[in-house]
N, C-alpha and C positions, 0 to 999 in steps of 0.2 A: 724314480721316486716311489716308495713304499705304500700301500695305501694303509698302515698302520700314519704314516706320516700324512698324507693328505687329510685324513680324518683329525688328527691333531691339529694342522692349520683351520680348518674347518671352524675346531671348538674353537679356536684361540679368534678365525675373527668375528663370529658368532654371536660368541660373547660381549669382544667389543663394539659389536654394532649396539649390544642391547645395554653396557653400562654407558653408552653414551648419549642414550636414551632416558635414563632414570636416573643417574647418581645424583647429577645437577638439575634438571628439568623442576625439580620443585622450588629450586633457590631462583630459577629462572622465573619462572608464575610467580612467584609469590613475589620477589625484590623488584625486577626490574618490570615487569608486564604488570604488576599489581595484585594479581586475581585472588580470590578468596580462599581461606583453606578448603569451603565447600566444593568451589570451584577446580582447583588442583586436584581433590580426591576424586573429581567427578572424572579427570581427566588420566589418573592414572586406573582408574577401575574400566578405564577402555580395554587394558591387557585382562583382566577378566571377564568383560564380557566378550571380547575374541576368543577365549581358551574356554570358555563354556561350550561352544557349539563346533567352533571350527578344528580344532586337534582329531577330535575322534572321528570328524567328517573327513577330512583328511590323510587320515592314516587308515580310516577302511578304503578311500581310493586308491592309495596307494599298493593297500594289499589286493586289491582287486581288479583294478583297468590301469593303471597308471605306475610310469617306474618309478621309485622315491627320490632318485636321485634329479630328473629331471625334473620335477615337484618343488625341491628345493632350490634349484637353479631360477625358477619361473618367479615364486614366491621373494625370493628375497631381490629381485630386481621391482618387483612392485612395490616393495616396500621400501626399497632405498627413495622412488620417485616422490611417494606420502610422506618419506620423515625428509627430506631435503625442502619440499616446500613449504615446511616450518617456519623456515628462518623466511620468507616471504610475507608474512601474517602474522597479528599482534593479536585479533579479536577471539574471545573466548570460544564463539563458536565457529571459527575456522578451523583453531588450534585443536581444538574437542574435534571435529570431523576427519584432520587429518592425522593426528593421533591414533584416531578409532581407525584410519583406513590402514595405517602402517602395521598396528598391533592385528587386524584381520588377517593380513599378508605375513606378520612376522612370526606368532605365538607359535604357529603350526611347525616353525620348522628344528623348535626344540626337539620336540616327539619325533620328528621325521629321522634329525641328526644321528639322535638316541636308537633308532630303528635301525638304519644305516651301519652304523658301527656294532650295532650287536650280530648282523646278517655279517659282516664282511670282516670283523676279528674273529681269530681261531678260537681264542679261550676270552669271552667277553667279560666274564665274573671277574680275570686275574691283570687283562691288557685293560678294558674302559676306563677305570678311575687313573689311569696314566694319561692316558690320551684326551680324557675331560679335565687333565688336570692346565693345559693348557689353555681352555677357556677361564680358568682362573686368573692364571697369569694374565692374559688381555685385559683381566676387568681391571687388576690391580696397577697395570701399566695408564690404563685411560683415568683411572684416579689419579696417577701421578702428574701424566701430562696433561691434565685438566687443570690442577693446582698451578703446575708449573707456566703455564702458557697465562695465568690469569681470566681462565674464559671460565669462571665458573658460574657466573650472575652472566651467559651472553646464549643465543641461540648457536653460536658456532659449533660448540659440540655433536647439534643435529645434521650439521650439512656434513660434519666430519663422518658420525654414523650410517648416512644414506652412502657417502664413498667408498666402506668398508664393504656396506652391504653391496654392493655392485664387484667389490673385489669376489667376496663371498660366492656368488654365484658365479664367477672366473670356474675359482676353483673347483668348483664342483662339477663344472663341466667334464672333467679328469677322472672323475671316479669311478671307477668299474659299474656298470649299470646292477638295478638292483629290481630286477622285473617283478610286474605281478605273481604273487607266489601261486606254485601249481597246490591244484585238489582246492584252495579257497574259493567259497562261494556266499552269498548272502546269509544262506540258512545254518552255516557255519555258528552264526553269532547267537542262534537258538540251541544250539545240538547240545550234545551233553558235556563235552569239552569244556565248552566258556561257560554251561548250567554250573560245573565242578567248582570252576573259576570262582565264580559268583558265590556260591555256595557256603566257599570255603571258610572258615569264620576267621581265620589272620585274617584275608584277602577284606574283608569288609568292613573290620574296626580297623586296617591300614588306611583304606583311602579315606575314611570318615576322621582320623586321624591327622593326614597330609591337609584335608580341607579345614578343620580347627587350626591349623599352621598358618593359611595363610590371613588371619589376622592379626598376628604378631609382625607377623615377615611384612604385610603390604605399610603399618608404621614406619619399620625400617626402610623400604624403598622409596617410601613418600615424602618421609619428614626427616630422616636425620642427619641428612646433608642439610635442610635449611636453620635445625635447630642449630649445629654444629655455630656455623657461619652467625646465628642470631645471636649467641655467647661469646661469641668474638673470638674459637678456635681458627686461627692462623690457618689456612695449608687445609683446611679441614678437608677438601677430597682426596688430600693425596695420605693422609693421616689416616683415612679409610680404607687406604688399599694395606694399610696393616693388616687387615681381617684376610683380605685376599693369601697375603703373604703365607699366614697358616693354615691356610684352607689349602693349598699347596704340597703342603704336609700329610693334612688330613689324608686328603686324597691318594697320595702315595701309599701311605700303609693302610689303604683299607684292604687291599686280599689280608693282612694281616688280622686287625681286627675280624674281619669274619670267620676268621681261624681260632681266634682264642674268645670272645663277645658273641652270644647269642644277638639272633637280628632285635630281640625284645629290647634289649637293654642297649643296645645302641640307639635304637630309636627313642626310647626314653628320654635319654639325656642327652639328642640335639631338640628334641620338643622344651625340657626344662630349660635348656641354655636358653631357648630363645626368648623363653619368657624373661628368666631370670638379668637376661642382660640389660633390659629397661627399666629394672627399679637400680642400676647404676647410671644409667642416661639421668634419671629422676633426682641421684643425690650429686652428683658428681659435676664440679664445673671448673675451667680453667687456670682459677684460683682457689679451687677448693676442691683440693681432692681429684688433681689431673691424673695422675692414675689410671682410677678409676675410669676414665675415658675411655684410655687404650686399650683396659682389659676387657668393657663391652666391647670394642671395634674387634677385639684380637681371636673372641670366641669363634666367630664369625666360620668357620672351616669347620666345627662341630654343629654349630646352629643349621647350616645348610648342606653340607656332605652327608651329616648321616641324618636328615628327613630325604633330603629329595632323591639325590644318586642312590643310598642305600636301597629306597623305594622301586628305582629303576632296576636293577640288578635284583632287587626280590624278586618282581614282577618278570622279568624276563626270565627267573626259573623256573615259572610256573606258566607258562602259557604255549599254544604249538607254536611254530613255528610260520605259520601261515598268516598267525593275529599279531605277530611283534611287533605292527606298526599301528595296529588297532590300542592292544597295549600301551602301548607310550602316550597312545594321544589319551588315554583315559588316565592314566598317573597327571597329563598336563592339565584335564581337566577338572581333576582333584587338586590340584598344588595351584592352578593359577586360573580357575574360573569362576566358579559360583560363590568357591569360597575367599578368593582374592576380591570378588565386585564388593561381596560383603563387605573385608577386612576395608578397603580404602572408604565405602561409605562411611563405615564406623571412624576411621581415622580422619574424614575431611569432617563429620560433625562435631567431634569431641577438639579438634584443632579449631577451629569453627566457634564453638564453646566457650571454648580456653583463649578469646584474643582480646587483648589488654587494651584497653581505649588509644594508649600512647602505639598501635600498633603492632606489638611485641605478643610475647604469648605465656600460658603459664605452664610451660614444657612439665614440672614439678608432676603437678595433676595430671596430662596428657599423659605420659608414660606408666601412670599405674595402671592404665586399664588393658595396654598390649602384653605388663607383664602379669597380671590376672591372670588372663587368657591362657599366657603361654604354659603358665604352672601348671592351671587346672587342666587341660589338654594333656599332659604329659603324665598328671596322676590316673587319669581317665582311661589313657592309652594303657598303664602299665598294670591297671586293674582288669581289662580286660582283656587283651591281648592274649592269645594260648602260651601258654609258660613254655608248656614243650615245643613250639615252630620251629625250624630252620632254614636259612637261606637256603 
């Protein structure tokens, strides 16, 4: 078995531990356990406050006393045990605790993954988006079989995701080890290397950029499985693995795009996508203008392949060899910490806001303010960004 292939199953079940985690879990809080939107957001803004502190703590251990692979094996069996005792516990602040213990144990091991496979493919720029593309597919298979199984208002999908994650750490047992890298030291992260890093002015309107992303993105993970389902879209999780499906795509021809698209302008317009697809959420409904539905769900591979992957693979051009794990855990704490805690505060008060006495919500209003965001983020980005940069 390849470790081109092991790394592949890796992403593929990864992933699925983490769509089984988010796709439903708001339809879950909010229909069947009740909780509030302030409530749900408090509960999803657990994955950023994990990814604020622990990614970059974790990937300098990695680079420095600890092997990343065994890291990963450790990390996702603790997390399988937090997100399985879900379905045990109804109370807000259980589910809030265990939540927050799953996503401490799990965020990390994005960046680590991300590490992993750049250390151990020959050509990472040209192999990763094949090999991450199969964490796509897992998401868009557990949307299917979310739909399909009818558990999408149930805690079942958590106990399914703790078993993945326990698979997860199987497999990782397999993988070529990936030692503390030689010549890394603490004072490393002072020298003039990462000073360069730092320095660089792409390098610092990118992650300032990834972190305005995630308040459009954390809308999309919190609420548009429940809105779907509050509009009375049929199938609605499996309806979303439509997004997945071209995000599939995406991924495949990105050594392409980097070949003919400067990083500028790719990153551009998955920042506008992201915006722009919630003032379709905003007009668009199952009798009006169905559509439009699918074509928000279906951007979904531009909205998120070229912010976050592109991001990684920028990043991994530019840094030694020694911080690649340091590296990832800082894109994870630009894409899913301070500015993801943000993005779900803002979407648990504005849903919060927006709730209609009869229960229901005024979705219309709520979706203007993640595609605000997302527009002016992506004019922001393309104003200042160096024109000349290159992957």
């Amino acid at each position: 078995m390849s470790t081109a292939f092991r790394l592949s199953a890796l992403q593929f079940l990864q992933n699925a531990v983490f769509a089984t985690s988010v796709i439903c879990l708001g339809t879950y809080l909010l229909q069947t356990l009740g909780f509030s939107g302030r409530e749900v957001g408090m509960i999803y803004a657990t994955n950023a406050i994990a990814a604020t502190v622990i990614p970059p703590v974790v990937g300098w251990l990695a680079d420095r006393y600890f092997s990343a692979d065994r890291m990963l094996v450790l990390l996702n069996v603790l997390a399988a045990i937090a997100l399985t005792a879900c379905f045990f516990v109804e109370s807000f602040a259980a589910v809030y605790s265990l939540i927050l213990v799953f996503n401490l144990c799990f965020m990390p091991t994005f960046s680590l993954l991300a590490a992993i496979c750049f250390h151990q493919l020959a050509e990472p720029a040209k192999e990763f988006p094949a090999v991450r593309a199969w964490g796509t597919v897992s998401f868009m298979l557990v949307g299917l079989g979310l739909s399909f199984f009818g558990v999408e208002n149930s805690a079942w999908p958590l106990v399914a995701g703790g078993g993945m994650a326990v698979i997860t750490a199987l497999v990782g047992l397999t993988l070529p080890r990936v030692p503390p890298q030689p010549g890394f030291n603490f004072s490393m992260l002072m020298g003039p290397e990462v000073r360069r890093i730092v320095r660089e002015p792409g390098m610092i309107m990118l992650l300032l950029a990834v972190f305005f992303s995630c308040i459009p993105s954390s809308f999309y993970y919190s609420f548009v499985n429940p809105f779907l389902n509050e509009v009375g879209w049929s199938a609605a999780a499996a309806k979303m693995s439509l997004g997945q499906f071209f995000e599939i795509g995406i991924l495949f021809a990105m050594p392409w795009f980097f070949r003919k698209i400067r990083f500028r302008t790719i990153f551009f317009w998955g920042l506008f996508v992201w915006g722009a697809r919630y003032f379709l959420f905003a007009f668009a409904r199952p009798d009006n203008y169905e559509w439009l539905l699918y074509l928000a769900i279906a951007v979904q591979g531009i909205a998120f392949v070229w912010i976050v992957v592109a991001a990684q693979i920028y990043v991994d051009n530019r840094v030694p060899t020694a911080l690649r794990s340091t590296a990832q855990g800082l894109i994870s704490f630009a894409n899913q910490g301070l500015g993801m805690f943000i993005g779900s505060w803002i979407a648990g008060e504005i849903v919060l806001a927006n709730t209609l006495a009869g229960g229901g919500h005024e979705w219309s209003m709520i979706w203007l303010v993640p595609g605000a965001v997302g527009l002016l983020a992506a004019a922001w980005f393309w104003l200042v960004f160096p024109k000349a940069q290159k992957l």
